[in-house]
C-alpha positions as CSV (number, residue, x, y, z in Angstrom):
1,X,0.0,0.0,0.0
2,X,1.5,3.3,-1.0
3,X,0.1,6.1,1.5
4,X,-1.1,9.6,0.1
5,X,1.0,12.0,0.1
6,X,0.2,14.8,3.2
7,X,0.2,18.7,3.0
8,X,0.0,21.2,5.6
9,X,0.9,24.9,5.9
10,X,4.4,24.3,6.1
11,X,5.4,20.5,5.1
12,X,4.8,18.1,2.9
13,X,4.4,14.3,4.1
14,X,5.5,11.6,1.9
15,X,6.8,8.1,1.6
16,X,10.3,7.5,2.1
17,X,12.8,6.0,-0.1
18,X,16.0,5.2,-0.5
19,X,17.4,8.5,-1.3
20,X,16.5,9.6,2.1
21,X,19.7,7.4,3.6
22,X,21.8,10.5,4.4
23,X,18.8,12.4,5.7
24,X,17.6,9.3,8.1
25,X,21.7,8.6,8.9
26,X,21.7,12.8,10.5
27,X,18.3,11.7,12.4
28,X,18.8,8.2,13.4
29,X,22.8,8.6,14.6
30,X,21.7,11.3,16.8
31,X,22.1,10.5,20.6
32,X,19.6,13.0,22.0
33,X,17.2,12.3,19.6
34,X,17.3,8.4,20.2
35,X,17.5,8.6,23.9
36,X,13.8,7.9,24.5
37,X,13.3,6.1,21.1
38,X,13.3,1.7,21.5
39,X,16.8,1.8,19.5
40,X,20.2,2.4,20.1
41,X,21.2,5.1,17.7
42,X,22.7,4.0,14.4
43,X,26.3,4.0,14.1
44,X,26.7,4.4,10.0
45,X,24.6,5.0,7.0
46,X,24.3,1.2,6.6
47,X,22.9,0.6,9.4
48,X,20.3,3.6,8.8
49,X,20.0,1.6,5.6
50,X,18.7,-1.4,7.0
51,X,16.6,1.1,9.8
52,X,14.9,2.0,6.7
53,X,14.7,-1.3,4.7
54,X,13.1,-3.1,7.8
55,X,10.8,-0.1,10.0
56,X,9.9,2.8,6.7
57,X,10.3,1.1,3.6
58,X,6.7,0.9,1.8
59,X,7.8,-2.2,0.2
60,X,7.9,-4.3,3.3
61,X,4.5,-5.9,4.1
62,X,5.1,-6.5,7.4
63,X,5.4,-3.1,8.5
64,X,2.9,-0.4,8.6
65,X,1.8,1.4,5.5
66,X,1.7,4.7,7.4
67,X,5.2,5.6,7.7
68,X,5.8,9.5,6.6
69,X,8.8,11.5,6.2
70,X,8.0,15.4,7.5
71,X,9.5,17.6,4.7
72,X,9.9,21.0,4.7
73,X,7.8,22.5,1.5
74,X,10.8,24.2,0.1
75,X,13.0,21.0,1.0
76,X,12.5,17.3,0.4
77,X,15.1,16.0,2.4
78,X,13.2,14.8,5.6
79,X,13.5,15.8,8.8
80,X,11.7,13.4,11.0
81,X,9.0,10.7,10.8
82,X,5.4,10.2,11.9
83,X,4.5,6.4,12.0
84,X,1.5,3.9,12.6
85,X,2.1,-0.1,13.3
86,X,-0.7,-1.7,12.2
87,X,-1.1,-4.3,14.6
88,X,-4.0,-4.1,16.9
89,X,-2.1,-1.2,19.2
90,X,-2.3,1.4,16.3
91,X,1.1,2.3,17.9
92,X,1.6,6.6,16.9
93,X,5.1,6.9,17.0
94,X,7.3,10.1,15.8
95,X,10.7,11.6,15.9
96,X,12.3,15.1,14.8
97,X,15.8,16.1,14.2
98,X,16.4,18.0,17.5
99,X,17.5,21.4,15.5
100,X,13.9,21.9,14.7
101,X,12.7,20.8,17.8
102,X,10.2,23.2,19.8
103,X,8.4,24.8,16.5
104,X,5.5,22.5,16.7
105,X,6.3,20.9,13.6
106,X,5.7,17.3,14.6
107,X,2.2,18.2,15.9
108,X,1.5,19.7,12.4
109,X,2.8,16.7,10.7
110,X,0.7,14.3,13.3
111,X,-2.7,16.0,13.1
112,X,-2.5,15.8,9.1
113,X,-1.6,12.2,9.8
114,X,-4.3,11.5,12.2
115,X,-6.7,13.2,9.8
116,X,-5.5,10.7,6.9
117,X,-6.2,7.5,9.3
118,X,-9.8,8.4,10.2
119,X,-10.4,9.0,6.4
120,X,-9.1,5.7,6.1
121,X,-11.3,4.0,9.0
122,X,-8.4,3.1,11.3
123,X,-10.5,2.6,14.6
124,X,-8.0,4.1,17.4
125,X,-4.5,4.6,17.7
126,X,-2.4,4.8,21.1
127,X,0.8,6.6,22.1
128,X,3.3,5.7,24.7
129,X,6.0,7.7,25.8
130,X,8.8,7.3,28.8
131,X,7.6,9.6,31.9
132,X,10.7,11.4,31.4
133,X,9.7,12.6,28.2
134,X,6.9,14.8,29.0
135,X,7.2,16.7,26.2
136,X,6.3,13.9,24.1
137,X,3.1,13.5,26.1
138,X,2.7,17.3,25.1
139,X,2.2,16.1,21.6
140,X,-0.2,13.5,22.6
141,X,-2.1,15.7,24.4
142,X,-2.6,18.3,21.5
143,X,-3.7,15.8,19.2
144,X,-6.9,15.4,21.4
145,X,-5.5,11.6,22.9
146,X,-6.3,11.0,26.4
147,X,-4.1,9.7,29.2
148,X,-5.1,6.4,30.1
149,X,-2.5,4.8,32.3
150,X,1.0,4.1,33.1
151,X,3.0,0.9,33.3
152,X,6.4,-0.4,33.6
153,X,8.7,-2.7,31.2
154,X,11.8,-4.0,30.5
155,X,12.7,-1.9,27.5
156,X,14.4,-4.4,24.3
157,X,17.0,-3.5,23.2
158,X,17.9,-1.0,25.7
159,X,17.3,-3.7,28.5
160,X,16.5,-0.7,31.0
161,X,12.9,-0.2,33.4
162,X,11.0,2.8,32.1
163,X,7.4,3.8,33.4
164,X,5.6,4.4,29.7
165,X,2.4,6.5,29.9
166,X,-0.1,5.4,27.3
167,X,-2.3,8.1,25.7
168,X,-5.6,6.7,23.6
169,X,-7.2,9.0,20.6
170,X,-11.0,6.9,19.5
171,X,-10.9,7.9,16.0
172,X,-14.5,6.0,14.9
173,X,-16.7,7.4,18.1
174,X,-16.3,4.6,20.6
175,X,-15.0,6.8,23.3
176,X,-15.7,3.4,25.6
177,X,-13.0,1.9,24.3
178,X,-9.4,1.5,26.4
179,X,-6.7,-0.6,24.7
180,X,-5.5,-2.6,27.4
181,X,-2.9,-4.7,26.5
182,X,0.0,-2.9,28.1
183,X,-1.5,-2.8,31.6
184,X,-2.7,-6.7,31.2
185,X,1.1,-7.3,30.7
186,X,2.6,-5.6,33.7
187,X,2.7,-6.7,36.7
188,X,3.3,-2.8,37.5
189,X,0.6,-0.6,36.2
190,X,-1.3,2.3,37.6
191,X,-3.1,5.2,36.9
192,X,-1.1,8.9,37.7
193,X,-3.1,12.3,38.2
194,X,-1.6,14.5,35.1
């Protein structure tokens, strides 16, 4: 499935491809941008390679279809990604070369995003992030999801404890619904007054 290609008032959204090595080498290599990503940052452009082969490449079945490089308009070279697995946690994920950090670009780039899933009648889609990242959950938040609960796991490959809060957005209406296979897993779970 090749997804739509995404405009908003100051970036485009598209596919990536393989001429987006260097670009994704300058994001993924970055040790401040990785530190609360579930990867070790990527020591050479092969190995952003294969990031990009086996996590955005539309080519690859078994990853999600929704995998979108934020462009500048008046730059194709991306800057950061917005993501949807496809599995049944709808996991949102996103990341942004930390020079254009604070600008509220990935919001822009998520809402168009989020906009293009309900079109497409994806039910729901949830959003973890490390309780040390709150700015993260600042994203979450402006994207309408809600806070649902908090949990603690073993983080692969990083093999480090992290409390994850996990935000919900119900695209389709069901604003009943709670996914609730994160909490079902940990032993610790609980819910944290934000």
């Amino acid at each position: 499935m090749r997804i739509p290609c995404l405009e908003t008032k100051r970036l485009i959204l598209r596919s990536f491809t393989e001429d987006d090595i260097d670009a994704l080498y300058l994001l993924l290599s970055d040790q401040e941008v990785n530190t609360f990503l579930p990867w070790f940052p990527v020591k050479n452009k092969a190995e952003a390679k294969q990031f990009y082969k086996e996590r955005l490449a539309s080519s690859n079945k078994a990853e999600p279809p929704y995998s979108y490089a934020i462009c500048f308009k008046e730059d194709p070279r991306p800057i950061g990604y917005v993501t949807v697995g496809m599995d049944d946690s709808y996991d949102f994920g996103y990341a942004l070369r930390k020079e254009f950090w604070h600008k509220g670009l990935v919001t822009e780039a998520s809402r168009a995003v989020v906009a293009q899933l309900m079109k497409d009648g994806v039910p729901y889609i949830t959003a973890t992030h490390d309780k040390n990242n709150p700015r993260s959950g600042g994203v979450m938040k402006q994207l309408g999801m809600k806070y649902q609960y908090s949990y603690e796991e073993q983080w692969q490959p990083k093999n480090i404890p992290v409390i994850f809060r996990m935000y919900q957005l119900n695209l389709d209406g069901d604003q009943t619904r709670v996914y609730r296979k994160y909490w079902d897993h940990s032993v610790v779970h609980f819910i944290e007054e934000i």
